[in-house]
N, C-alpha and C positions, 0 to 999 in steps of 0.2 A: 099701430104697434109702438110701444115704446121705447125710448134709447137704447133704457136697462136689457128692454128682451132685443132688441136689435143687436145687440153687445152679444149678449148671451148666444145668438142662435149666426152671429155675423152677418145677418141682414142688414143692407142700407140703408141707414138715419132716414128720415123724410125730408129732412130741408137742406140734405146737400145738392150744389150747383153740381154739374154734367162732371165738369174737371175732378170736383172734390170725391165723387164717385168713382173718377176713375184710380183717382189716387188709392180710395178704402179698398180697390181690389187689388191694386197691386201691392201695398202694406200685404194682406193678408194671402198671397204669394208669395211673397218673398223679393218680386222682379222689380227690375228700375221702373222709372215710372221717367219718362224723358214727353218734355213737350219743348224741345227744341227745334226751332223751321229748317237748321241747315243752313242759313244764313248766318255767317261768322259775324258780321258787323251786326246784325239783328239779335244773335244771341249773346250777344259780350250783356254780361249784367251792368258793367261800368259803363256804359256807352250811354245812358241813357232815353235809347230809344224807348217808347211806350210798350210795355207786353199790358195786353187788354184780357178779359175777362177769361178765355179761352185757357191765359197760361197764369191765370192768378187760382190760388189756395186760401183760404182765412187761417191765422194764425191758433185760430181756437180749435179748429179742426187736428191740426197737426200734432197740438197738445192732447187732443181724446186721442187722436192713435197712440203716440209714444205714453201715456200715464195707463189708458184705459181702454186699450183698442181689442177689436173681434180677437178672435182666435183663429191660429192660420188656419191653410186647407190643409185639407190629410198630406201627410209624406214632405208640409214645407214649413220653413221658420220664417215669422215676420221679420216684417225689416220694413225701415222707411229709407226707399233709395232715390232721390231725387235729382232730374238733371233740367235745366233752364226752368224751374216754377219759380213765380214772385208769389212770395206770403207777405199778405198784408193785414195789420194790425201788429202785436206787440205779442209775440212768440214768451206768453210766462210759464216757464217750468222752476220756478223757484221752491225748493226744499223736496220736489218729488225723483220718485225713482224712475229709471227709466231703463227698460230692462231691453226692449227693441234695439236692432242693429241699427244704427244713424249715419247713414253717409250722403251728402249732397255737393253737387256738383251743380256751377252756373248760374247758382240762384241768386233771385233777391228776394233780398226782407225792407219793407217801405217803413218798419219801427224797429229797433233795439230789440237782443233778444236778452233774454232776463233768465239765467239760470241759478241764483246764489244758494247755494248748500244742495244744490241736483246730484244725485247719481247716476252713472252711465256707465256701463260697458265702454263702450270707444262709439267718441265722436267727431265725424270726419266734416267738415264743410272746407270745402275746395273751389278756389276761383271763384267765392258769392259775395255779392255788396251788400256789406252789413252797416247802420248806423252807430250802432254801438254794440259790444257786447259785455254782457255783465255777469258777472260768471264768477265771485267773489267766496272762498270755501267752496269751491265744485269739487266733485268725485269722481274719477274714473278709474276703472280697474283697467283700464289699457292705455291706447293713443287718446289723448286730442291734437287733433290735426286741422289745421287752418290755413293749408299755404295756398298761396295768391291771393286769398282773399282781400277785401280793402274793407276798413273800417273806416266811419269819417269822424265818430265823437271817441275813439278809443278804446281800449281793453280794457278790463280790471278783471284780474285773477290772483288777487290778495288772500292766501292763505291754502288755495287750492292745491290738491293732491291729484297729480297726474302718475297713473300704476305704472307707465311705461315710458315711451315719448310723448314731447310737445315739439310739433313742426310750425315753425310760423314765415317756411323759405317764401321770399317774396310777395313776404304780405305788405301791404300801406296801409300806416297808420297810422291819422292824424290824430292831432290833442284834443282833451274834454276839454271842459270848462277850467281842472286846475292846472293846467297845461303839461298834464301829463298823456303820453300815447299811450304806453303799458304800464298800469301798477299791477305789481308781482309781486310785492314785499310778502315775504316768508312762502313762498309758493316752495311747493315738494315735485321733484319731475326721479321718477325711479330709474330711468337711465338717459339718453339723451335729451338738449333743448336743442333744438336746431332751428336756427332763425337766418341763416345764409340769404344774402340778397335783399335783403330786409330793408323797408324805406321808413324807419321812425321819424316821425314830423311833433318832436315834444320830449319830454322826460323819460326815458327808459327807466322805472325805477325795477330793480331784484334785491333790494334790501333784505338779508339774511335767508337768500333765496338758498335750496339746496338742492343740486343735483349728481345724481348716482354713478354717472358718468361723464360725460364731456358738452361745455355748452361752449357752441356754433356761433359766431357771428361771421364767418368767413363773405367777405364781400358785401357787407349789411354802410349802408349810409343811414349815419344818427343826426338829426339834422335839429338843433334845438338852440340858434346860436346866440339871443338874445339872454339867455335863464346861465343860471350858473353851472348844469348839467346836463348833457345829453344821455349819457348814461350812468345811473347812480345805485350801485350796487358794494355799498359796505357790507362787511360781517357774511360775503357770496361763499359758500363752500362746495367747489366743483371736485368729484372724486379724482377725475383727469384730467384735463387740458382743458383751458379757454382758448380759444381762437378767436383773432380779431385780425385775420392776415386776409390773401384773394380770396375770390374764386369765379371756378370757372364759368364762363355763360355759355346756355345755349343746349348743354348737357345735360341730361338727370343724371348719366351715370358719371357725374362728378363730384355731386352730393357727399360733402365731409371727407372728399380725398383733395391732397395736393395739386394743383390741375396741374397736366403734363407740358413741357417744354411747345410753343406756338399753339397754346391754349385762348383764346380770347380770354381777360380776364378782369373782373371788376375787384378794385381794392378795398380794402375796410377803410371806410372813411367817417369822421367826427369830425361836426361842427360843434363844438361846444365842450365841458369839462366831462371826463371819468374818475368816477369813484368806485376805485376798489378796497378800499380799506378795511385791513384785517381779515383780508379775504383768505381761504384757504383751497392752494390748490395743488391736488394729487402727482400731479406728472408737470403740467409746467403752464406759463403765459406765456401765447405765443404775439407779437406784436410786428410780424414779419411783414415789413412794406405798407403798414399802415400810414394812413395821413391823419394827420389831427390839428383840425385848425381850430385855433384856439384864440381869446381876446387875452387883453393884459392882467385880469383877474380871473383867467379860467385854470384849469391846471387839470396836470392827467396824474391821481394820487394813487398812490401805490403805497402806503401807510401801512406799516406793521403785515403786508404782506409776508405769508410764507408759501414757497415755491421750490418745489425740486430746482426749477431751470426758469431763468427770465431771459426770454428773447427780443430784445430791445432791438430790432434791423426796422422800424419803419423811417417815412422822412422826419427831417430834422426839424418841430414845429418854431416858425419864424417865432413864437411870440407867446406871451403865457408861462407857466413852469413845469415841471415834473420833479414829482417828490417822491423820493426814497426812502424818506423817514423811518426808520427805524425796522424796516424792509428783511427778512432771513431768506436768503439764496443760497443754494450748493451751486450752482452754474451759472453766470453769465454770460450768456451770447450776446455780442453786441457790434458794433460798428462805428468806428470813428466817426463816420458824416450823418448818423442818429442822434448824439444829444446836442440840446440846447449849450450854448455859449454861457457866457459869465451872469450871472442875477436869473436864468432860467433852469437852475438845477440844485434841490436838494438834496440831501442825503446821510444827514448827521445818524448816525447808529445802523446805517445801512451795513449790514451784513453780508460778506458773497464768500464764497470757500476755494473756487476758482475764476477763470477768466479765458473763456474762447472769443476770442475775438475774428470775426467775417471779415476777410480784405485784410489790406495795412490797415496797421494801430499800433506804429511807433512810441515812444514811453516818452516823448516828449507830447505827444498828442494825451497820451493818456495821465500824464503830469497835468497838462491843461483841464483835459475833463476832471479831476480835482479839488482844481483850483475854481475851474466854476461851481463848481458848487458851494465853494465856503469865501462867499464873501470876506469874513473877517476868520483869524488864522485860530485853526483848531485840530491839534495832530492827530485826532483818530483816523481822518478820512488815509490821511499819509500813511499812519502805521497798519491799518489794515490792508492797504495795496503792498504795502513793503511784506508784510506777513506773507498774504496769498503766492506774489514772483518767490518769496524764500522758500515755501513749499514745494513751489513748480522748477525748484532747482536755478532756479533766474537770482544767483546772491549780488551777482554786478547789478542790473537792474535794480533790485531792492537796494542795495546802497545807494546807486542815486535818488531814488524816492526819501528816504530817512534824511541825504543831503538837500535834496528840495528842500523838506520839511523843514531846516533848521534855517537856511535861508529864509524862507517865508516868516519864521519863528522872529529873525533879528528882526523884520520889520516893524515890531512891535514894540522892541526893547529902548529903553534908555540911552541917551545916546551915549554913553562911557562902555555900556552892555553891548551898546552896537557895534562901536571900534573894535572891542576885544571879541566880538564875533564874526568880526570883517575879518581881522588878524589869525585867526582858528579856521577858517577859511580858505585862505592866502595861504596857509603855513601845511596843514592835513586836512583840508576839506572834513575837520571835523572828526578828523578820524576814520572816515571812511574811508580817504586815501593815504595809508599810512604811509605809501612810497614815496613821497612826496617827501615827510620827515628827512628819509637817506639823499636824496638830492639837495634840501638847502643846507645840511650839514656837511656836502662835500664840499658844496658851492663857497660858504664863509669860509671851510677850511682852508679850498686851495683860495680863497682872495688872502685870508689871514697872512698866511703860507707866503704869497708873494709878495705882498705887503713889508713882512718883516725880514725877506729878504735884503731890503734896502737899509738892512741899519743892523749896528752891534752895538746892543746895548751892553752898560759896564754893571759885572756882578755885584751882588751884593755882596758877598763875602771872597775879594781875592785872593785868600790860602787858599778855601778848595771849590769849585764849582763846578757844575757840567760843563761840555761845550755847548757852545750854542748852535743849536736846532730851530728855525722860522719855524717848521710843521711840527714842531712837537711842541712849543710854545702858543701857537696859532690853535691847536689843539686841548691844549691845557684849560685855554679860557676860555670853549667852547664848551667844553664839559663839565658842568655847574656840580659834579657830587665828587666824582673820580679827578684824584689828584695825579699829577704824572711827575711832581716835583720839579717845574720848569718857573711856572709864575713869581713863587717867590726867591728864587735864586738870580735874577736880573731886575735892575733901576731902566725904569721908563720916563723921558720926559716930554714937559710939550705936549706935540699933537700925540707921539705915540700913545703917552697914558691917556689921554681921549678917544685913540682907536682901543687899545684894551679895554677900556672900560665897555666900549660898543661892543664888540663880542663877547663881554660878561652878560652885558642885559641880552643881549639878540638869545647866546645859548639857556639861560633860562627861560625866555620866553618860548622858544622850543621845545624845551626839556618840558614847561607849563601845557601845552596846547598839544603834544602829546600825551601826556597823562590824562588830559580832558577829554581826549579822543578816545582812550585805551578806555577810560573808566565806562567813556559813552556804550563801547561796545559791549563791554562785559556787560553791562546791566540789562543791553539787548538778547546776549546771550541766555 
């Protein structure tokens, strides 16, 4: 009999082994098909103990059922369900369709499996050692699902359209040849990616990757520490949330929840830089208790990000930078003992609308994070924090910000620019402490005041003059515009006319550095 009529009539091939026969009846059943001993250490596919002829399949085989296999039995639907089989050869379904249900458990494959431009309903391999898989523009109208499994030459799923989820919770996966573990770049996932747990050993790349929903790194270690990236996903547009915060072990029903208080819990950890730039995300980045260890050229970019919410609470990377560049936030969550120190933080054109800050985050702390970010002095970072506090009803706070700002601003000036900014300082903080102004004008008056108590000077005109007044003379020449007609109706000589002359210039110089202060505000107005 031949193939064609054995296909036809679902009789068994002639040159399948015992195994591969038992397989063709359970495909056309519908039933799993398990050749596992029971032996936990025996069936672990990673373990590398030998499975010998008994529990091997050929990979040719497995490609006639899913492309070209019998037809079921009456009343059942195929399916290829496989639990501890080793396929050996090179599993090719590249450009065919594959309409059979696909789910395997336990297995191994001794070659790469080759799907590029396949069709699938939903395909499931769980807990199997695969060498590589290659899966470049695939198709599924449902899941693909891969968790625990181990790869050792890597993913590629470049351009591929996943109808539903893609699970990749605690899979290991090492790098190809270009030292990437997963290329993704432009992959489509229609609602969740969930990669929780996840052991990347090479370049995560999701370059203009999109997903429907919310993509999972909760608990995922990215381990690539030599390369410039461990994860590199520009131009990511997640509809929801990214998560790169815990999660919890030991549980499946912890899968994409917050794990609960005395939860065991594994944190999102990076060895190496993230690129999310220009990424677009729906509800928010979440970065809660992340670690990221970083070298002194690696960096966590956040470039031209936009995000409802960025939640910056992981630790504080000793080393490296984080860029904010030009970044649009509505919410910052964050944490004083999260950013990097001075020369480890960007953020020229960062954008935020408000500011919740976790814990203390004093505005002298938060003056600092500022300031490290701008190496050399640039007032946007200052007026944008002074904006946000004026919003949040915080006007004392935002003045001291704006006064920061002009402080840091002299360090830059001339030194003639500088003294007169030392002086506007010393005198109204600028203007932002106007009260200051009525104190050193009582201060000169009542020293004026006492001063000119010690002496009567002789009028200038003795037919008629006022009496003499210390505080209304003392006054006089403090008031550079409003005259009280005291100054010119008395002769001063000597030291006094040297003290008048000082509270001529002192009250103009207040009268100046007020109007500098006043002018400052209104134009903030």
């Amino acid at each position: 009999m031949t193939e064609v009529a054995a296909l036809s009539t679902g009789d068994l091939p002639e040159d399948l082994t015992a195994t591969e026969a038992g397989m063709w009846q359970a495909f056309r059943n519908g039933s799993v098909y398990d050749l596992s001993s029971g032996d936990r250490g025996v069936d672990d596919p990673h373990s590398g103990h030998p499975w010998g002829a008994g529990r091997s399949v050929r990979a040719r085989v497995v490609a006639w059922l899913l492309l070209d296999g019998p037809p079921a039995l009456t009343g059942r639907v195929a399916a290829l369900k496989l639990v501890g089989v080793r396929i050996t050869g090179v599993l090719a379904l590249a450009g065919g369709t594959v309409t059979p249900y696909l789910e395997l458990h336990d297995c191994r494959f001794d070659q790469e499996v080759r799907l590029p431009e396949a069709r699938f309903t939903t395909l499931r391999l769980v807990n199997c050692s695969v060498p590589r898989l290659e899966a470049a523009r695939v198709q599924t109208e449902g899941d693909l699902h891969l968790p625990r499994c181990r790869f050792r030459y890597g993913i590629r799923l470049t351009d591929a359209h996943i109808g539903t989820d893609l699970l990749l919770n605690q899979a290991v996966v090492h790098h190809d040849r270009s030292g990437r573990s997963i290329s993704a770049d432009g992959v489509s996932v229609g609602q969740d990616l969930q990669a929780e747990l996840l052991e990347s050993h090479g370049e995560l790349r999701l370059r203009g990757a999109k997903v429907g929903v919310s993509l999972s790194l909760r608990g995922a270690r990215l381990i690539n520490p030599r390369a410039r990236f461990a994860l590199n996903a520009p131009q990511l547009t997640v509809e929801r949330s990214l998560y790169l915060t815990p999660a919890g072990v030991g549980s499946p029903l912890l899968s994409g929840a917050t794990p609960a208080r005395g939860t065991r819990i594994q944190r999102f950890e990076c060895q190496g830089g993230i690129r999310l730039d220009d990424g677009r995300f729906g509800d928010a980045v979440d970065l809660e208790r992340a670690r990221l260890t970083l070298t002194d050229d690696q960096e966590l970019s956040l470039r031209r990000v936009q995000t409802p919410e960025l939640r910056f609470l992981g630790d504080r990377p000793q080393r490296g930078r984080v860029v904010l560049s030009g970044a649009r936030i509505v919410t910052l969550v964050d944490r004083a003992g999260s950013w990097p120190g001075p020369g480890g933080l960007q953020m020229g054109g960062f954008a935020y609308e408000s500011l919740v800050p976790r814990g203390p985050f004093p505005l002298d702390r938060r003056l600092e994070w500022v300031a490290a970010a701008t190496a050399e002095y640039h007032p946007e970072p200052y007026e944008r924090l002074a904006g946000v506090l004026r919003g949040a009803g915080e006007d004392e706070d935002a003045r001291e910000v704006l006064l920061a700002k002009q402080r840091r601003r002299r360090e830059t000036l001339p030194l003639a620019a500088k003294l007169w900014g030392y002086a506007q300082d010393w005198t109204v903080a600028y203007g932002y402490r106007p009260g200051r102004a009525a104190v050193w004008m009582a201060v000169l008056w009542a020293a004026g005041t006492l001063a000119f108590t010690h002496t009567t000077p002789a009028p200038m005109d003795r037919g008629g003059h006022p009496s003499w007044s210390p505080s209304l003379f003392a006054l006089d020449l403090l008031l550079p515009v409003i005259d009280l007609g005291q100054v010119d109706e008395w002769q001063l000589h000597g030291g006094w006319q040297w003290l008048a002359a000082s509270m001529i210039l002192l009250g103009w110089v207040l009268a100046t550095t007020v109007a500098a202060g006043a002018t400052r505000l209104l134009r903030r107005g």
